[in-house]
mmCIF entry with sequence, helices, sheets and N, C-alpha, C, O atoms, coordinates in Angstrom:
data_MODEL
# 
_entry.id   MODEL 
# 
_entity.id                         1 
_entity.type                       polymer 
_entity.pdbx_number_of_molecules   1 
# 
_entity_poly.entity_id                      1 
_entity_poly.type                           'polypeptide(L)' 
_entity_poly.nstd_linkage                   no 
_entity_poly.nstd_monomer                   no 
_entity_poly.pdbx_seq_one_letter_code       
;(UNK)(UNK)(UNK)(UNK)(UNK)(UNK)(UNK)(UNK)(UNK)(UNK)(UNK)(UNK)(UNK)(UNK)(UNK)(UNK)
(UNK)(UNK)(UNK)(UNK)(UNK)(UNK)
;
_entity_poly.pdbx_seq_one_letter_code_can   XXXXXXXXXXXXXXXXXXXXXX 
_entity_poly.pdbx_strand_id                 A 
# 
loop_
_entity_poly_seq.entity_id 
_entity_poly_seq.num 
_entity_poly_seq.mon_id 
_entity_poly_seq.hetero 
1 1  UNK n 
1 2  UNK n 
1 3  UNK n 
1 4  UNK n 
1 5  UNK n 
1 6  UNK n 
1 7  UNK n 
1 8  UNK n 
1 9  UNK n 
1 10 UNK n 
1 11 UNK n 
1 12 UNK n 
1 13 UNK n 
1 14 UNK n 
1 15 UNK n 
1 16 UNK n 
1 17 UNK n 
1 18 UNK n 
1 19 UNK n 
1 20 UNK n 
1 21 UNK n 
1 22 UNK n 
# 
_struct_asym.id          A 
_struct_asym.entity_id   1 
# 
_struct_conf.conf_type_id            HELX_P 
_struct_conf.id                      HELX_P1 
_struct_conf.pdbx_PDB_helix_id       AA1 
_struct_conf.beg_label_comp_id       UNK 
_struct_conf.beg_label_asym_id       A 
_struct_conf.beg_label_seq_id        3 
_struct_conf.pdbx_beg_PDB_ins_code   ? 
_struct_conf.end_label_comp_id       UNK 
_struct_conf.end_label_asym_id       A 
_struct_conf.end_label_seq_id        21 
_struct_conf.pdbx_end_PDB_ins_code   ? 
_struct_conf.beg_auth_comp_id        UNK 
_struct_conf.beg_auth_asym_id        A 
_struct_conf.beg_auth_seq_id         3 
_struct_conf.end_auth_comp_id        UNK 
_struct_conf.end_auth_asym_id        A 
_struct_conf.end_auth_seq_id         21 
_struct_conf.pdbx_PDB_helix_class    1 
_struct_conf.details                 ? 
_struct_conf.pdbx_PDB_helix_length   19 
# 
_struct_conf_type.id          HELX_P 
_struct_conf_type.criteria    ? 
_struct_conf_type.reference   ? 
# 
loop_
_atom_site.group_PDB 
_atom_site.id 
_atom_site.type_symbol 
_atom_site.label_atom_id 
_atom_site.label_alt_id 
_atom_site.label_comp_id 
_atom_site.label_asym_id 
_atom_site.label_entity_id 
_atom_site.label_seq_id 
_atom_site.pdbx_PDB_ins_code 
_atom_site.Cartn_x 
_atom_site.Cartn_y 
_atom_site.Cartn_z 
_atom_site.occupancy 
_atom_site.B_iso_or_equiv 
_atom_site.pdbx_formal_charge 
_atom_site.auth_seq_id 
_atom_site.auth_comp_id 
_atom_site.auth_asym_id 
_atom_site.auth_atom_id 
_atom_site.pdbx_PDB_model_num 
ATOM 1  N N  . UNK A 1 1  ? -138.615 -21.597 83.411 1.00 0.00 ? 1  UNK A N  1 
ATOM 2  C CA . UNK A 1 1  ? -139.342 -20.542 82.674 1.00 0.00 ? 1  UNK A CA 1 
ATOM 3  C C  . UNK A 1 1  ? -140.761 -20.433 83.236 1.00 0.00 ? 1  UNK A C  1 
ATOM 4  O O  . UNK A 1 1  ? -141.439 -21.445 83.413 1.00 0.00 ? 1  UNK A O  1 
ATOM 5  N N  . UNK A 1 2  ? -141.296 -18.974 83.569 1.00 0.00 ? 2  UNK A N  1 
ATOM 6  C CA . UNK A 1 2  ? -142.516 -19.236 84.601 1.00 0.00 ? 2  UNK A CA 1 
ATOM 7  C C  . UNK A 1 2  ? -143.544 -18.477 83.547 1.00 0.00 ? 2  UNK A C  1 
ATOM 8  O O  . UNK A 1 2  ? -143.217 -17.636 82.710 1.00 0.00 ? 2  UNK A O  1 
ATOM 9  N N  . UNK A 1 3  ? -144.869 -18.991 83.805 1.00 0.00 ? 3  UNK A N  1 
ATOM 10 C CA . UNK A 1 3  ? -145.800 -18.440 82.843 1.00 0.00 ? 3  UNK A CA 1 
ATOM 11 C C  . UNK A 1 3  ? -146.093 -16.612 82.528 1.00 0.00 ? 3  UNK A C  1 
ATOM 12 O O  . UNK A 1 3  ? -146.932 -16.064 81.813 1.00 0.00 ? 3  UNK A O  1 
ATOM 13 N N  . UNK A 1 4  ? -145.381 -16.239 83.099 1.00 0.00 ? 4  UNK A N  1 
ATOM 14 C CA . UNK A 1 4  ? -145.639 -14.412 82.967 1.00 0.00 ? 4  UNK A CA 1 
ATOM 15 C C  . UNK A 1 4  ? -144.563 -14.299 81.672 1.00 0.00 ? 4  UNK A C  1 
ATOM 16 O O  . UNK A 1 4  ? -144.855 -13.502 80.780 1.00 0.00 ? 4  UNK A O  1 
ATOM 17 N N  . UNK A 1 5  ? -143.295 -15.105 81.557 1.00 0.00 ? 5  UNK A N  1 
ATOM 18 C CA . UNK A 1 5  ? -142.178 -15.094 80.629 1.00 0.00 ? 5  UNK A CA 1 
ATOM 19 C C  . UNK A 1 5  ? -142.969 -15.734 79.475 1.00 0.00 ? 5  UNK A C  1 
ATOM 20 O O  . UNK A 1 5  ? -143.090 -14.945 78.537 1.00 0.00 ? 5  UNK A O  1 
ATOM 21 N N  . UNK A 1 6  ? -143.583 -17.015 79.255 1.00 0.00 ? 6  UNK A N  1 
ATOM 22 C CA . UNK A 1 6  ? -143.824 -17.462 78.490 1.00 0.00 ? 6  UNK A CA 1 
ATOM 23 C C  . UNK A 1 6  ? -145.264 -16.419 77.935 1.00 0.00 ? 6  UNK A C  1 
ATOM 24 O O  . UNK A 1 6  ? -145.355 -16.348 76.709 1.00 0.00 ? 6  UNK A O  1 
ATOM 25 N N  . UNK A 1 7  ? -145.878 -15.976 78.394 1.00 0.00 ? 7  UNK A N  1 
ATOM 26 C CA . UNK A 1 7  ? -147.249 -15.021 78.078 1.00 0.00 ? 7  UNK A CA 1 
ATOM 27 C C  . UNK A 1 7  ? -146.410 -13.964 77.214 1.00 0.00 ? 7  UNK A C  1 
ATOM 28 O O  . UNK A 1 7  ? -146.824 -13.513 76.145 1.00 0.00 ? 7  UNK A O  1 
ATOM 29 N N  . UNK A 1 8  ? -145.153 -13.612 77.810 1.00 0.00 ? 8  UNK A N  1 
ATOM 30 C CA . UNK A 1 8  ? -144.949 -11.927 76.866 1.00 0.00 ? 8  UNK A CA 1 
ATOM 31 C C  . UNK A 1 8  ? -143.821 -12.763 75.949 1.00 0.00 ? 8  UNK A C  1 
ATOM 32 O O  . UNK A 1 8  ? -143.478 -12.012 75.036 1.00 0.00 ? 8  UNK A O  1 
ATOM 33 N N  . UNK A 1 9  ? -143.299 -13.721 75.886 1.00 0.00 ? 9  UNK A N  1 
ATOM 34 C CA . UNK A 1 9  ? -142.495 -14.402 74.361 1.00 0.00 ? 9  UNK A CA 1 
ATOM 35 C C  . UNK A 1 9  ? -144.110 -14.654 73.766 1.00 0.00 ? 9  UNK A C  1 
ATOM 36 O O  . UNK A 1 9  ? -144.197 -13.882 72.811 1.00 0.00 ? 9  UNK A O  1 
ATOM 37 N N  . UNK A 1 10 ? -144.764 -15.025 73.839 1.00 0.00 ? 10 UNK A N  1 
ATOM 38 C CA . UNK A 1 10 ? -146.147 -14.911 72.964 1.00 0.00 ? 10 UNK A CA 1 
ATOM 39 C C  . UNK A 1 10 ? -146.485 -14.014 72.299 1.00 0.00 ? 10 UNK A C  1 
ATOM 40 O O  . UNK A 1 10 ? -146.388 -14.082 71.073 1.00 0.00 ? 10 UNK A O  1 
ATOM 41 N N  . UNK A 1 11 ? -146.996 -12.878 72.954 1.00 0.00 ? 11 UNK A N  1 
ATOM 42 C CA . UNK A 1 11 ? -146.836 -11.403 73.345 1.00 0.00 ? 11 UNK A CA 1 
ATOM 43 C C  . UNK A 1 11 ? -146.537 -11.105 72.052 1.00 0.00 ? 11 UNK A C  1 
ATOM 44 O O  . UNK A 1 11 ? -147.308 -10.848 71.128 1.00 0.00 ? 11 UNK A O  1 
ATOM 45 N N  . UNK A 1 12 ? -144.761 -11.190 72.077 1.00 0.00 ? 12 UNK A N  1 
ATOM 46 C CA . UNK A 1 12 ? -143.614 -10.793 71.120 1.00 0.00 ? 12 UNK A CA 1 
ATOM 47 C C  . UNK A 1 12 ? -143.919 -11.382 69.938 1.00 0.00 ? 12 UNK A C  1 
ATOM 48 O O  . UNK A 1 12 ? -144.018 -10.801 68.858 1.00 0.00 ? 12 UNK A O  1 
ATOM 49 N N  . UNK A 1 13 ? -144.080 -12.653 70.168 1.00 0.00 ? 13 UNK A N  1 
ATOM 50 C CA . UNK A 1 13 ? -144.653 -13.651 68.841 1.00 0.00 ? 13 UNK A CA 1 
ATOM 51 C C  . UNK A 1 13 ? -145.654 -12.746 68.067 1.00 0.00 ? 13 UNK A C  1 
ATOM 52 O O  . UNK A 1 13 ? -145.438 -12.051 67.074 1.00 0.00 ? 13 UNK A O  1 
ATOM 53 N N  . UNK A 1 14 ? -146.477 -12.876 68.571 1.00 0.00 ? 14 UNK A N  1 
ATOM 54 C CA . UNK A 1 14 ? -148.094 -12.344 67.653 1.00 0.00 ? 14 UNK A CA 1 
ATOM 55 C C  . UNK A 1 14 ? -147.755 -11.125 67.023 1.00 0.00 ? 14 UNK A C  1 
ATOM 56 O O  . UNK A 1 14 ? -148.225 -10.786 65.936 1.00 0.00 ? 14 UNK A O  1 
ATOM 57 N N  . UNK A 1 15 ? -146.597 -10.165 67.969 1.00 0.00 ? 15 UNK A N  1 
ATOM 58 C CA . UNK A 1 15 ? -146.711 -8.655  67.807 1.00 0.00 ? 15 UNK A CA 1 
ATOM 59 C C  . UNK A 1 15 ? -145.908 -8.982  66.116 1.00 0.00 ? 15 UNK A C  1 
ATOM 60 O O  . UNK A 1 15 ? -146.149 -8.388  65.065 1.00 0.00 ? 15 UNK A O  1 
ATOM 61 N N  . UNK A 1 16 ? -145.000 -10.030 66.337 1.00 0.00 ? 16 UNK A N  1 
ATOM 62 C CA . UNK A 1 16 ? -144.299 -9.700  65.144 1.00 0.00 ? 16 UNK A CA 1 
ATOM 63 C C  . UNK A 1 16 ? -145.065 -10.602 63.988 1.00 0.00 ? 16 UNK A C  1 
ATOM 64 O O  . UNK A 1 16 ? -145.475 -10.105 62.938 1.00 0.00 ? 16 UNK A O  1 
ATOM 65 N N  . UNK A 1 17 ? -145.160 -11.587 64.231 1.00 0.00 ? 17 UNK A N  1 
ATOM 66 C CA . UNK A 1 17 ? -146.446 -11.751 63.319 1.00 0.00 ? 17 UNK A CA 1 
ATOM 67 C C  . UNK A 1 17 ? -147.497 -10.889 62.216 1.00 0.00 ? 17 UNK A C  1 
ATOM 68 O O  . UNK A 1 17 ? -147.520 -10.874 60.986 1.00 0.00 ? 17 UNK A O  1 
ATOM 69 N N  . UNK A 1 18 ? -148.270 -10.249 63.161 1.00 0.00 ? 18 UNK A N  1 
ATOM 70 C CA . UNK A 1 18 ? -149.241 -9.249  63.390 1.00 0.00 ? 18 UNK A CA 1 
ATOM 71 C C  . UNK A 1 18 ? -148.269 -8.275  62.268 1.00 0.00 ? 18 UNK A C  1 
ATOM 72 O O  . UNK A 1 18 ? -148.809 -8.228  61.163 1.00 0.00 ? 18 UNK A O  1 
ATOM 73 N N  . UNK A 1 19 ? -147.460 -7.799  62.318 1.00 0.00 ? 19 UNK A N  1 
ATOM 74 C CA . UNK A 1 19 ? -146.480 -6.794  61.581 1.00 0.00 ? 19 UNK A CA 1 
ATOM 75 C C  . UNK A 1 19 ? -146.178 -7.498  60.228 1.00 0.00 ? 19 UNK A C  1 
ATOM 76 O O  . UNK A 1 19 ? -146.341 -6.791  59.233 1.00 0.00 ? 19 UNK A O  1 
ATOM 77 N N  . UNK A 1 20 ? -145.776 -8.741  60.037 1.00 0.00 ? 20 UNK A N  1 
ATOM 78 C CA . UNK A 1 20 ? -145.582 -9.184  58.994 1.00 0.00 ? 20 UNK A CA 1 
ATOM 79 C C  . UNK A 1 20 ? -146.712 -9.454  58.031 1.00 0.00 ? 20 UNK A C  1 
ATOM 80 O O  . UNK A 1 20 ? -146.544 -9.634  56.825 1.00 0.00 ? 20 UNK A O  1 
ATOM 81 N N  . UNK A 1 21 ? -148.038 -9.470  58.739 1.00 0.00 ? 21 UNK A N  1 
ATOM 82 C CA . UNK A 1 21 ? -149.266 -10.071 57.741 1.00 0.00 ? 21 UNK A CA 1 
ATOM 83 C C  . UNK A 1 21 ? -149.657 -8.715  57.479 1.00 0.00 ? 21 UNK A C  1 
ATOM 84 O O  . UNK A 1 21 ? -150.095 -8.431  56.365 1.00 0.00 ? 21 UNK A O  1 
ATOM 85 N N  . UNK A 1 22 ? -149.542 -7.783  58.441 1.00 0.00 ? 22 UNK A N  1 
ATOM 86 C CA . UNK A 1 22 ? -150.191 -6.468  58.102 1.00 0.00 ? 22 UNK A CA 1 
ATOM 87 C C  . UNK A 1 22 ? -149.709 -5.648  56.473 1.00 0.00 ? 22 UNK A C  1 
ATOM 88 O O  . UNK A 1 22 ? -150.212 -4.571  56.152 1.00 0.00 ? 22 UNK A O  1 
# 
């Protein structure tokens, strides 16, 4: 798994995050 993959599963993380607290 190379760090450009792991940056946008982050990415994805926060975005959905970000949606749930909003």
């Amino acid at each position: 798994m190379g760090e450009i993959a792991l940056i946008l599963h982050m990415m994805e993380y926060g975005d959905r995050m970000a949606g749930k607290w909003s």
